[in-house]
HTML snippet that shows the backbone in 3Dmol.js (N, CA, C, O; Angstrom):
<script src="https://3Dmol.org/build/3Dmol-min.js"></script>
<div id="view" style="width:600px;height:400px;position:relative"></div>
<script>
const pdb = `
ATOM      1  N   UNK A   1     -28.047 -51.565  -7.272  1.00  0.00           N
ATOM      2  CA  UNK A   1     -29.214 -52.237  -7.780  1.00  0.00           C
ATOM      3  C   UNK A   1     -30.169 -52.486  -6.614  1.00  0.00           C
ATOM      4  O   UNK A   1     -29.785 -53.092  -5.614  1.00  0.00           O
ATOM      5  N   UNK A   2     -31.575 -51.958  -6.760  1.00  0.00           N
ATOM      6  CA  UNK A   2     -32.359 -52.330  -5.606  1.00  0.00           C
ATOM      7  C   UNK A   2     -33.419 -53.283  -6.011  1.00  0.00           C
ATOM      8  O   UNK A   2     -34.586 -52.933  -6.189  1.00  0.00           O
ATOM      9  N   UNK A   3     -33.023 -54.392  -6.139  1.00  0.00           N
ATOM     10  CA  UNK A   3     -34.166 -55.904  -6.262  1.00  0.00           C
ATOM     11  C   UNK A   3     -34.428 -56.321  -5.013  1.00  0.00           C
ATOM     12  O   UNK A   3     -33.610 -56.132  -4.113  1.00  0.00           O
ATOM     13  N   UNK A   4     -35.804 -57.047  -4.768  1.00  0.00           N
ATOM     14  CA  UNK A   4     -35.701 -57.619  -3.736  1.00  0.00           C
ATOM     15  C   UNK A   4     -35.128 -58.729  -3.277  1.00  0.00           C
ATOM     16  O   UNK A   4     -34.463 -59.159  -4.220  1.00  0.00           O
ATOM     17  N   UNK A   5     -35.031 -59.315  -2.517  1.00  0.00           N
ATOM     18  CA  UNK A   5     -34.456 -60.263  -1.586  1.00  0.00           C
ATOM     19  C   UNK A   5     -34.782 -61.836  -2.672  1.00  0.00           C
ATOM     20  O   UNK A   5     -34.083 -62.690  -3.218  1.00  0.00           O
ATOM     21  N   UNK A   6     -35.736 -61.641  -2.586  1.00  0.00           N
ATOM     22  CA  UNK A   6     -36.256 -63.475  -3.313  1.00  0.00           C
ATOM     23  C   UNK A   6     -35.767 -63.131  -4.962  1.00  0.00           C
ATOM     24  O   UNK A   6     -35.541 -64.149  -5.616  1.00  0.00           O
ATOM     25  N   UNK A   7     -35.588 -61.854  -5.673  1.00  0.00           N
ATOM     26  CA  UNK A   7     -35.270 -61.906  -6.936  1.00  0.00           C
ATOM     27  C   UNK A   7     -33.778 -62.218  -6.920  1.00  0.00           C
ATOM     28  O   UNK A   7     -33.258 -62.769  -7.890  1.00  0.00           O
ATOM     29  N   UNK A   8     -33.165 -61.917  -5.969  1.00  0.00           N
ATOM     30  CA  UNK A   8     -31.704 -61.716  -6.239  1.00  0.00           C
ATOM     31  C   UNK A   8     -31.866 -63.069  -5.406  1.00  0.00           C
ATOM     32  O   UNK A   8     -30.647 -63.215  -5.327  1.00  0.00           O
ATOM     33  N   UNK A   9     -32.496 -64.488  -4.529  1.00  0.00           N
ATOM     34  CA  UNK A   9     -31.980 -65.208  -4.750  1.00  0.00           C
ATOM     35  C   UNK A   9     -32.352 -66.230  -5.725  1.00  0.00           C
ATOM     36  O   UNK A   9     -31.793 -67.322  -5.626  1.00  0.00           O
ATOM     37  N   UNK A  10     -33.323 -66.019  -6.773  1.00  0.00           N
ATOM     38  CA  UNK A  10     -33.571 -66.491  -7.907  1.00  0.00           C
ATOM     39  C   UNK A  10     -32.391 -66.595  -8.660  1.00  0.00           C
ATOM     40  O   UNK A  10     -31.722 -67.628  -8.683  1.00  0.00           O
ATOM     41  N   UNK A  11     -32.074 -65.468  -9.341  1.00  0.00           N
ATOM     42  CA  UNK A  11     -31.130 -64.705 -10.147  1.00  0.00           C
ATOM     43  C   UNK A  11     -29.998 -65.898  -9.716  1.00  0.00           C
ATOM     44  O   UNK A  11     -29.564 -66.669 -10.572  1.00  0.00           O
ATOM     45  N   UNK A  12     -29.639 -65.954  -8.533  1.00  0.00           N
ATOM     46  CA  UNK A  12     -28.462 -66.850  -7.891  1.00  0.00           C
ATOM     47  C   UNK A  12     -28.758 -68.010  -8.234  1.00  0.00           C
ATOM     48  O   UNK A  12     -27.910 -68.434  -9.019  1.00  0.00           O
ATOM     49  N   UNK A  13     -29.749 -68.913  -7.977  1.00  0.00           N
ATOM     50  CA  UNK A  13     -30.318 -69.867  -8.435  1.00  0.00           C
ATOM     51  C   UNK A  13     -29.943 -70.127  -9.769  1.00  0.00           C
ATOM     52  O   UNK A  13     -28.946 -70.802 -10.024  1.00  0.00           O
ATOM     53  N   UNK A  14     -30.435 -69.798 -10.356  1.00  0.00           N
ATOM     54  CA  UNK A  14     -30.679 -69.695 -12.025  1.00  0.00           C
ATOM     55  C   UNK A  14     -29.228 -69.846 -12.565  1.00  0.00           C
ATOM     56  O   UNK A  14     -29.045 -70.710 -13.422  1.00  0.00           O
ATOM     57  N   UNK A  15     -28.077 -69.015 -12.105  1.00  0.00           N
ATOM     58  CA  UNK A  15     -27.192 -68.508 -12.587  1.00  0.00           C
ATOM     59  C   UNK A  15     -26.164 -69.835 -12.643  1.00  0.00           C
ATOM     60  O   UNK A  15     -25.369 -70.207 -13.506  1.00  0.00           O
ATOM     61  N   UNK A  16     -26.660 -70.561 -10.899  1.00  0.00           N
ATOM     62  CA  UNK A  16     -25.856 -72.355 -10.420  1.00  0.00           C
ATOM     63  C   UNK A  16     -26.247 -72.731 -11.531  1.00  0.00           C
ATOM     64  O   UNK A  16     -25.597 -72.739 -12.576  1.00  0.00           O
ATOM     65  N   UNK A  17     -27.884 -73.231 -11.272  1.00  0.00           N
ATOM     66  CA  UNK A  17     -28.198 -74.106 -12.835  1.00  0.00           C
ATOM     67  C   UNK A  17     -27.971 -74.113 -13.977  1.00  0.00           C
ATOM     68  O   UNK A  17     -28.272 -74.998 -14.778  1.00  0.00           O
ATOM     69  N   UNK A  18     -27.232 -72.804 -14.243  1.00  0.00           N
ATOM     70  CA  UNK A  18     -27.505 -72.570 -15.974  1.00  0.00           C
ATOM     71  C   UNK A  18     -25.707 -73.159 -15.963  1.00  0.00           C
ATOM     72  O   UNK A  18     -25.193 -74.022 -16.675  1.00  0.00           O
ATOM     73  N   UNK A  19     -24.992 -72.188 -14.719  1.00  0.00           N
ATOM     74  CA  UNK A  19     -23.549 -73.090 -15.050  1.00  0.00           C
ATOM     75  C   UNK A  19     -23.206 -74.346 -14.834  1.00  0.00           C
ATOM     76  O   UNK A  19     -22.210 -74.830 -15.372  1.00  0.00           O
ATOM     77  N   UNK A  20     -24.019 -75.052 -13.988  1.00  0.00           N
ATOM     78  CA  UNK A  20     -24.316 -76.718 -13.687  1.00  0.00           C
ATOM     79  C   UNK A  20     -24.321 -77.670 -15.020  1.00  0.00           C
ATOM     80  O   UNK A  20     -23.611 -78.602 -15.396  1.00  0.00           O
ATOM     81  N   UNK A  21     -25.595 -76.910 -15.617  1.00  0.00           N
ATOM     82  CA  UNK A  21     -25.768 -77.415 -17.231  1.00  0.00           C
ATOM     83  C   UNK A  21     -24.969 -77.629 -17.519  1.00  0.00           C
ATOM     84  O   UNK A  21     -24.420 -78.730 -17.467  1.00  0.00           O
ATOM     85  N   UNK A  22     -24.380 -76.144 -18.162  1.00  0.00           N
ATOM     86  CA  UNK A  22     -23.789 -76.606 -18.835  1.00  0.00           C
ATOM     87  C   UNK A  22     -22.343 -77.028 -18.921  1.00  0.00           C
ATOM     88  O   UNK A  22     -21.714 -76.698 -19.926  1.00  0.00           O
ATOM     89  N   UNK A  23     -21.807 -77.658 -18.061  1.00  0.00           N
ATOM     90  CA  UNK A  23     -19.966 -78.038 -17.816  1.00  0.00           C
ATOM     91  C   UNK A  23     -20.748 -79.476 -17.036  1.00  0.00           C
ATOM     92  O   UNK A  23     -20.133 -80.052 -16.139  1.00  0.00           O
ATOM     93  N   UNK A  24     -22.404 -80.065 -17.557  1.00  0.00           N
ATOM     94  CA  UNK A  24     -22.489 -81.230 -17.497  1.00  0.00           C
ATOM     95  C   UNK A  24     -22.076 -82.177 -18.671  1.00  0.00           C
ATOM     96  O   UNK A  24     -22.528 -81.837 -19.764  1.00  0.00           O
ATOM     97  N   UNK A  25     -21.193 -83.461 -18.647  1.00  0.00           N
ATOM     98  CA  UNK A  25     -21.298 -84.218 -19.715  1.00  0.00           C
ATOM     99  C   UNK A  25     -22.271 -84.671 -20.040  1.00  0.00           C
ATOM    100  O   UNK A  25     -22.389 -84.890 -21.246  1.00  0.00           O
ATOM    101  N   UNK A  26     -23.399 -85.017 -19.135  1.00  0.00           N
ATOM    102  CA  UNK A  26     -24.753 -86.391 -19.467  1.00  0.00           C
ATOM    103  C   UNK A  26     -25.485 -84.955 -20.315  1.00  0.00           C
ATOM    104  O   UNK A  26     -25.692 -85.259 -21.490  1.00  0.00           O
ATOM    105  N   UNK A  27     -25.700 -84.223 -20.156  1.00  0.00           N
ATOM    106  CA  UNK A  27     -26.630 -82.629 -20.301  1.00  0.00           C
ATOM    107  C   UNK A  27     -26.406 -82.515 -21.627  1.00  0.00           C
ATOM    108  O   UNK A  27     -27.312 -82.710 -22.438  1.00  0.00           O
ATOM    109  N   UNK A  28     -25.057 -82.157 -22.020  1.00  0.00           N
ATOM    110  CA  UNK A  28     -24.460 -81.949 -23.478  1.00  0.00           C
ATOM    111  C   UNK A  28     -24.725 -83.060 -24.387  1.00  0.00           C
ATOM    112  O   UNK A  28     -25.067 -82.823 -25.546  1.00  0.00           O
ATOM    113  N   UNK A  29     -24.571 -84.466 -23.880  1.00  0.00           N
ATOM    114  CA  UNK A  29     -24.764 -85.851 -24.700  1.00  0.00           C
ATOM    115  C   UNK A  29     -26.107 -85.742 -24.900  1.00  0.00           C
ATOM    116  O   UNK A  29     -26.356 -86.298 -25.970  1.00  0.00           O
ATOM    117  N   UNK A  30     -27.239 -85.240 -24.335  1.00  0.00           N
ATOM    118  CA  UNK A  30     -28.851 -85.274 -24.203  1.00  0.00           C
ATOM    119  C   UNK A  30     -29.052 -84.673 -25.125  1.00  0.00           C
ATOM    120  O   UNK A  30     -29.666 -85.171 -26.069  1.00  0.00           O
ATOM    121  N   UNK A  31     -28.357 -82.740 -25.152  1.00  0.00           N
ATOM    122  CA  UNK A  31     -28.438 -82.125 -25.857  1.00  0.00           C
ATOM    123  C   UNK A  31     -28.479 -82.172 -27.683  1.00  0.00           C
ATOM    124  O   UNK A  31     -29.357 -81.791 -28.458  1.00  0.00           O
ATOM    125  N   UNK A  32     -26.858 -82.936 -27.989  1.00  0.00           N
ATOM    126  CA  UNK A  32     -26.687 -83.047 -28.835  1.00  0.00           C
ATOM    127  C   UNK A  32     -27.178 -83.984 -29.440  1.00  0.00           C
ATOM    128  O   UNK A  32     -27.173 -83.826 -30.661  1.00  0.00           O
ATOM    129  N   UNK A  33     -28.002 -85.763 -28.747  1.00  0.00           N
ATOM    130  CA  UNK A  33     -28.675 -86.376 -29.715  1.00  0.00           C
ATOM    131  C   UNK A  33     -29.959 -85.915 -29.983  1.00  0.00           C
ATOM    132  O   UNK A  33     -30.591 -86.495 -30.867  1.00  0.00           O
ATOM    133  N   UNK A  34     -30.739 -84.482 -29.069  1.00  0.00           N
ATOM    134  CA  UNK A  34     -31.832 -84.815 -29.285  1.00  0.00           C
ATOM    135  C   UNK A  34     -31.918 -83.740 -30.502  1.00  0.00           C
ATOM    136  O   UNK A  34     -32.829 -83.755 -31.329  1.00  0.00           O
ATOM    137  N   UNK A  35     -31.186 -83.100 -30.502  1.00  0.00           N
ATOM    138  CA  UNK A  35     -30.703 -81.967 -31.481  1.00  0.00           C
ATOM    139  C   UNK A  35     -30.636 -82.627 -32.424  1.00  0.00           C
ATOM    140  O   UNK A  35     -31.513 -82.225 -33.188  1.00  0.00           O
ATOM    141  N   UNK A  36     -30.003 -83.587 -32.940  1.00  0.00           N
ATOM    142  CA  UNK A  36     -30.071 -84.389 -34.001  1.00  0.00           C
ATOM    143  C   UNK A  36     -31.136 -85.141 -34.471  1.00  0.00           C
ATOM    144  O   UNK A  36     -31.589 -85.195 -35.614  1.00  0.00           O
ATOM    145  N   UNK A  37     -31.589 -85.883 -33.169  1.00  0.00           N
ATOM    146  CA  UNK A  37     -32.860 -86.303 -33.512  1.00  0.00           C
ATOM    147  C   UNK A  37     -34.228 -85.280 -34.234  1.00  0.00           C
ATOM    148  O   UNK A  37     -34.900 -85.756 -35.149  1.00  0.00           O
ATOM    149  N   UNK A  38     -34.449 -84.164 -33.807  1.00  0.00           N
ATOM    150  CA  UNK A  38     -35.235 -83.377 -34.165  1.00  0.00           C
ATOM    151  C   UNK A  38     -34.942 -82.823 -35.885  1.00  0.00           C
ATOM    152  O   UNK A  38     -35.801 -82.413 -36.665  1.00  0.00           O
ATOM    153  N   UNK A  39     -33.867 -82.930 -36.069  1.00  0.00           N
ATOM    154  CA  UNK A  39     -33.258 -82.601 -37.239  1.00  0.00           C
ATOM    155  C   UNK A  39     -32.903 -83.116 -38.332  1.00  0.00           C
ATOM    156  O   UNK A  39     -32.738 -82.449 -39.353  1.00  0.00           O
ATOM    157  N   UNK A  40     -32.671 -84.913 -38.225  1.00  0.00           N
ATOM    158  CA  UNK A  40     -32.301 -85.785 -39.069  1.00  0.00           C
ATOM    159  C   UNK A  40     -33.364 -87.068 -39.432  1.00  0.00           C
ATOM    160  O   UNK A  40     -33.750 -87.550 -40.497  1.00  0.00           O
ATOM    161  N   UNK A  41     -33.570 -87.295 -38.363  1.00  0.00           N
ATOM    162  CA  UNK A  41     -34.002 -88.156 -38.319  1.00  0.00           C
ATOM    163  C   UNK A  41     -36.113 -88.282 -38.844  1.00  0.00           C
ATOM    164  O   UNK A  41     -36.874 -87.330 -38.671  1.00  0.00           O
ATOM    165  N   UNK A  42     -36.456 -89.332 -39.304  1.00  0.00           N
ATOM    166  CA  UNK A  42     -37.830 -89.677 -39.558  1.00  0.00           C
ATOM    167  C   UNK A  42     -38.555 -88.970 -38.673  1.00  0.00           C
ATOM    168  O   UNK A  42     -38.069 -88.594 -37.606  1.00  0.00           O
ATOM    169  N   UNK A  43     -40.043 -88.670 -39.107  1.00  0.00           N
ATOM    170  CA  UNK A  43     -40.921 -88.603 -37.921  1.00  0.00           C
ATOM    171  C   UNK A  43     -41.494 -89.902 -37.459  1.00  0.00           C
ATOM    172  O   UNK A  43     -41.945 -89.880 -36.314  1.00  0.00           O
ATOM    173  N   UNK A  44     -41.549 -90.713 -37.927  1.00  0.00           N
ATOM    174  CA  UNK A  44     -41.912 -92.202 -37.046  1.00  0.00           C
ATOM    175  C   UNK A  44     -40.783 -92.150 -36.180  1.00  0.00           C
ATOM    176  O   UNK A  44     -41.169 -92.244 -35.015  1.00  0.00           O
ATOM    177  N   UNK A  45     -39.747 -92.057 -36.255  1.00  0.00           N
ATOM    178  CA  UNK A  45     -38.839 -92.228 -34.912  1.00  0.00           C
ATOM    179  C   UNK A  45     -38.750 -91.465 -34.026  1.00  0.00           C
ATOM    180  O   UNK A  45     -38.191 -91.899 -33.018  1.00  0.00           O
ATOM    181  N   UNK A  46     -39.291 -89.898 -34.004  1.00  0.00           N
ATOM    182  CA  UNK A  46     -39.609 -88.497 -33.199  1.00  0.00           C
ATOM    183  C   UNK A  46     -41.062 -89.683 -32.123  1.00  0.00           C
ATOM    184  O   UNK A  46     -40.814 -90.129 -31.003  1.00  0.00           O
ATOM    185  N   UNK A  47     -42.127 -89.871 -32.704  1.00  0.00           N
ATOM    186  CA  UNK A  47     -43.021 -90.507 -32.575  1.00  0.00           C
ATOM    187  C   UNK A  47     -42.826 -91.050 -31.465  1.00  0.00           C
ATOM    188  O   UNK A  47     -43.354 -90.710 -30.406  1.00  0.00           O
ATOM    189  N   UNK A  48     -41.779 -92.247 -31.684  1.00  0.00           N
ATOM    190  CA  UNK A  48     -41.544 -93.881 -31.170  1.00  0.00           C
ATOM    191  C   UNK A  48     -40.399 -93.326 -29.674  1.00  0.00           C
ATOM    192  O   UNK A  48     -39.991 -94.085 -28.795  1.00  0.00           O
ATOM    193  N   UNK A  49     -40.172 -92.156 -29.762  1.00  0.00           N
ATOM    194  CA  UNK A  49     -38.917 -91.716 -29.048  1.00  0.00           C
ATOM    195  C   UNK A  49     -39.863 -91.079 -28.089  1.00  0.00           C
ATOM    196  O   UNK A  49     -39.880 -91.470 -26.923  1.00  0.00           O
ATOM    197  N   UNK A  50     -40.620 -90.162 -28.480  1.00  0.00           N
ATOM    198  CA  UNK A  50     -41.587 -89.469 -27.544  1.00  0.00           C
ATOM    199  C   UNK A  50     -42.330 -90.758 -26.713  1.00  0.00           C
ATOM    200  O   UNK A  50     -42.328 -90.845 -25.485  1.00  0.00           O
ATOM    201  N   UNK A  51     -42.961 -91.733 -27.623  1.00  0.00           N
ATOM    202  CA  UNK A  51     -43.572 -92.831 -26.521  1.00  0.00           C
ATOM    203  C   UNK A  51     -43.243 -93.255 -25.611  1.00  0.00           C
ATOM    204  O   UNK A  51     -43.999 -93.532 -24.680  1.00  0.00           O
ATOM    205  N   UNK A  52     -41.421 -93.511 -25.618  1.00  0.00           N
ATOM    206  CA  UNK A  52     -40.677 -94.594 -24.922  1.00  0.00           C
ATOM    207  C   UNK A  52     -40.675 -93.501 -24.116  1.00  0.00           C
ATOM    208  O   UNK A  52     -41.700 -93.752 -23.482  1.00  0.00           O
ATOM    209  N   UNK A  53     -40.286 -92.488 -23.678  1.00  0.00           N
ATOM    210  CA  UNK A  53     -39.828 -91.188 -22.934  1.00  0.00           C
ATOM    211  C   UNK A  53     -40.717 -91.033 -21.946  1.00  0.00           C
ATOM    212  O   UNK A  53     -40.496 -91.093 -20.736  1.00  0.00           O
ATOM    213  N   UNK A  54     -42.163 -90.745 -22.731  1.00  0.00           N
ATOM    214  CA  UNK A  54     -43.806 -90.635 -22.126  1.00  0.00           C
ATOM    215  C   UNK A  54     -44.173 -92.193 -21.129  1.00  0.00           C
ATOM    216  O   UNK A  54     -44.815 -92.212 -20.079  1.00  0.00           O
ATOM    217  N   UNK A  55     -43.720 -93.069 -21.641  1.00  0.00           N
ATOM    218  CA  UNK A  55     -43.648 -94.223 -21.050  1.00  0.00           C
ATOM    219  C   UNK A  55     -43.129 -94.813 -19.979  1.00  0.00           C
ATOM    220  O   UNK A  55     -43.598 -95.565 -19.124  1.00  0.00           O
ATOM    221  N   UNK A  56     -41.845 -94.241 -20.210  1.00  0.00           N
ATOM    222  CA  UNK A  56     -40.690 -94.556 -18.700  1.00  0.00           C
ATOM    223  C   UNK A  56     -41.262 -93.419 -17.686  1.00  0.00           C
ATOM    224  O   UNK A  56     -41.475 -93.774 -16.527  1.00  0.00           O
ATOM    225  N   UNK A  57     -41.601 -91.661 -18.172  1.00  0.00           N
ATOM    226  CA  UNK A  57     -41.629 -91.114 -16.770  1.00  0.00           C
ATOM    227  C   UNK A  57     -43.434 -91.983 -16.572  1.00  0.00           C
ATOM    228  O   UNK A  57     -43.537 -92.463 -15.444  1.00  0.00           O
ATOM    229  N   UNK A  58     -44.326 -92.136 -17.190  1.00  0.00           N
ATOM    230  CA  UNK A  58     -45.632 -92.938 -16.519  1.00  0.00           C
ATOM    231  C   UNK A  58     -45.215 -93.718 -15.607  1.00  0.00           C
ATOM    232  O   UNK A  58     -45.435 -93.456 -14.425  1.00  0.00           O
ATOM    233  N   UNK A  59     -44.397 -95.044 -16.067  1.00  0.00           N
ATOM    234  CA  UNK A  59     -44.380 -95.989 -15.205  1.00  0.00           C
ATOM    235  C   UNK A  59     -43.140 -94.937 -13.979  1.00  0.00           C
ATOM    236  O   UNK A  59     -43.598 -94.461 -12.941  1.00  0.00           O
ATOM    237  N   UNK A  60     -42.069 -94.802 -14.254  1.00  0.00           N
ATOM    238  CA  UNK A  60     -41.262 -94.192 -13.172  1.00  0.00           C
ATOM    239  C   UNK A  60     -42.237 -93.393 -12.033  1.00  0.00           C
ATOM    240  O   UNK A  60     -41.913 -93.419 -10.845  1.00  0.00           O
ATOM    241  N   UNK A  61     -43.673 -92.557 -12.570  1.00  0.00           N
ATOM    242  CA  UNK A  61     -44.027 -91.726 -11.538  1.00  0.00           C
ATOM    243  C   UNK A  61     -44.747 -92.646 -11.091  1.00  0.00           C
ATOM    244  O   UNK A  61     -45.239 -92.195 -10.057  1.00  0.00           O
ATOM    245  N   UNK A  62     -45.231 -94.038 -11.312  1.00  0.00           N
ATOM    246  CA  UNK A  62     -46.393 -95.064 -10.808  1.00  0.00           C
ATOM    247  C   UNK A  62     -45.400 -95.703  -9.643  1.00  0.00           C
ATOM    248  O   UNK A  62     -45.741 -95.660  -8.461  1.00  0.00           O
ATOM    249  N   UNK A  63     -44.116 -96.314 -10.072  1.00  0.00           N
ATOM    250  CA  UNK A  63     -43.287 -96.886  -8.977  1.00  0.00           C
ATOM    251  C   UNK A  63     -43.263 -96.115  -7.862  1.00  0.00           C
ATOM    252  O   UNK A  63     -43.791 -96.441  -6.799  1.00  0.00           O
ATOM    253  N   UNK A  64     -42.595 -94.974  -8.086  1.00  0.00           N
ATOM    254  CA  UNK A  64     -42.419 -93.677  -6.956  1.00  0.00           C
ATOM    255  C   UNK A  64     -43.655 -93.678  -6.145  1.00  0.00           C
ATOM    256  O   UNK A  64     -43.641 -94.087  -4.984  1.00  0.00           O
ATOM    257  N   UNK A  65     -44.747 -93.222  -6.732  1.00  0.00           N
ATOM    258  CA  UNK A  65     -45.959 -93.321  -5.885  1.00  0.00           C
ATOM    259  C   UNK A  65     -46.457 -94.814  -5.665  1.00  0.00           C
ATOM    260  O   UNK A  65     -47.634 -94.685  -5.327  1.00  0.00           O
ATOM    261  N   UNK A  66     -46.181 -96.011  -5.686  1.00  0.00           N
ATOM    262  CA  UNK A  66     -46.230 -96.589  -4.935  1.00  0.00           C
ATOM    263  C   UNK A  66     -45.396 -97.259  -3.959  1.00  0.00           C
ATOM    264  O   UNK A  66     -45.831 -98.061  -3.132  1.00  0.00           O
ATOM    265  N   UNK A  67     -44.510 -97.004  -4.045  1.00  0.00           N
ATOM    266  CA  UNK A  67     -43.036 -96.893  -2.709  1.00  0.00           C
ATOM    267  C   UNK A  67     -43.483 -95.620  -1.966  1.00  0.00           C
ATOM    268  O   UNK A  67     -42.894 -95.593  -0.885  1.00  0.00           O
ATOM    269  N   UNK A  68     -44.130 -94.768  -2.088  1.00  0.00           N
ATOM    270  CA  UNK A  68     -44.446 -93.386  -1.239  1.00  0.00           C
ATOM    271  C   UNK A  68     -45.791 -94.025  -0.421  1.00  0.00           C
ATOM    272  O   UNK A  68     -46.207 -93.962   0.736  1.00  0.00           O
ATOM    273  N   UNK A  69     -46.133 -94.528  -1.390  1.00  0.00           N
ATOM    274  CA  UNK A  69     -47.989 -95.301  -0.169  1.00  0.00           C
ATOM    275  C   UNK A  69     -47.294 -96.409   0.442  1.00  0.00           C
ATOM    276  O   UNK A  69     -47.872 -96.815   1.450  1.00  0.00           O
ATOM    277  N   UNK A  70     -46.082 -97.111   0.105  1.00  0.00           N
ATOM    278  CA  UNK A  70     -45.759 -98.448   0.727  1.00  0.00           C
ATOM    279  C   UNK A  70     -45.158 -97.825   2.016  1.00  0.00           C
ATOM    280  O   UNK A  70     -45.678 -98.167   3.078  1.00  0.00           O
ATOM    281  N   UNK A  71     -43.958 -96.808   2.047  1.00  0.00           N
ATOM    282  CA  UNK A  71     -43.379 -96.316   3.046  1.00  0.00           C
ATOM    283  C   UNK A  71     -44.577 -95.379   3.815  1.00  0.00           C
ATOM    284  O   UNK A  71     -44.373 -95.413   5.028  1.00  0.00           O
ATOM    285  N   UNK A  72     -45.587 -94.678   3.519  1.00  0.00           N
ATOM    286  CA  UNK A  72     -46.227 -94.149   4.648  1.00  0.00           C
ATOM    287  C   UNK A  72     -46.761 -95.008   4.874  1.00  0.00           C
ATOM    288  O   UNK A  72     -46.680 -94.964   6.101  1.00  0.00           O
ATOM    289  N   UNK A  73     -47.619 -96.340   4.543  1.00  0.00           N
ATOM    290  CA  UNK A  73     -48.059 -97.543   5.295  1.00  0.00           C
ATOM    291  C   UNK A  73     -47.382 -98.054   6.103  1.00  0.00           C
ATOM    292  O   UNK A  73     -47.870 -97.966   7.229  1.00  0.00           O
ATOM    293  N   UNK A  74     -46.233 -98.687   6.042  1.00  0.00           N
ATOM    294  CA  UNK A  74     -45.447 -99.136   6.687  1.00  0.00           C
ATOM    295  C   UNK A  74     -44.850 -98.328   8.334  1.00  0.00           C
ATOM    296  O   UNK A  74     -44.381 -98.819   9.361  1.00  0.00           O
ATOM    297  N   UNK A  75     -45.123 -97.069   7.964  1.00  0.00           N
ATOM    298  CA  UNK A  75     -44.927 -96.154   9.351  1.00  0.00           C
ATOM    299  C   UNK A  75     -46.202 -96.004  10.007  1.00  0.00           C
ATOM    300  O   UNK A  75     -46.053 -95.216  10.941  1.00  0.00           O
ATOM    301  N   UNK A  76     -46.877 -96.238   9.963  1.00  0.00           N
ATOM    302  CA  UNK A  76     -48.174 -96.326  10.666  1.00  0.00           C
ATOM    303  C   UNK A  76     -48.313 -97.413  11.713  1.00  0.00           C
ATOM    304  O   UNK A  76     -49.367 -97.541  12.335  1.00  0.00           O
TER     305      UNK A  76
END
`;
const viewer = $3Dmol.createViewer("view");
viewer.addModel(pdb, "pdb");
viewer.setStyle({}, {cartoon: {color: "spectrum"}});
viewer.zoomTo();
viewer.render();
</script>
């Protein structure tokens, strides 16, 4: 096989992650409620699930970036 260098270490890449996935427990538990969720459940609760989700990474990426301006301040 003649691929180049960065495809074949993609390919390698890809191949960790995909077996990482899946022989994860938290991955499979994610999997299977959201699988359900999409499937059983109301759309007001698809809704209310997407908010809370949309909500935690907002605030999570607001904390992060401000511990990232607190720590490069602080090194100055």
């Amino acid at each position: 096989m003649n691929v180049r260098l960065t495809q074949q270490f993609e390919i390698a890449f890809w191949d960790l992650v995909t077996q990482s996935l899946s022989q994860s427990r938290l991955v499979r538990y994610f999997v299977y409620h959201f699988y359900h969720l999409f499937h059983q459940q109301p759309p007001e609760k698809l809704i209310l699930t997407f908010a809370w989700v949309g909500a935690a990474g907002f605030f999570t990426g607001a904390v992060l970036g401000a511990l990232l301006i607190l720590l490069q301040w602080g090194m100055k």
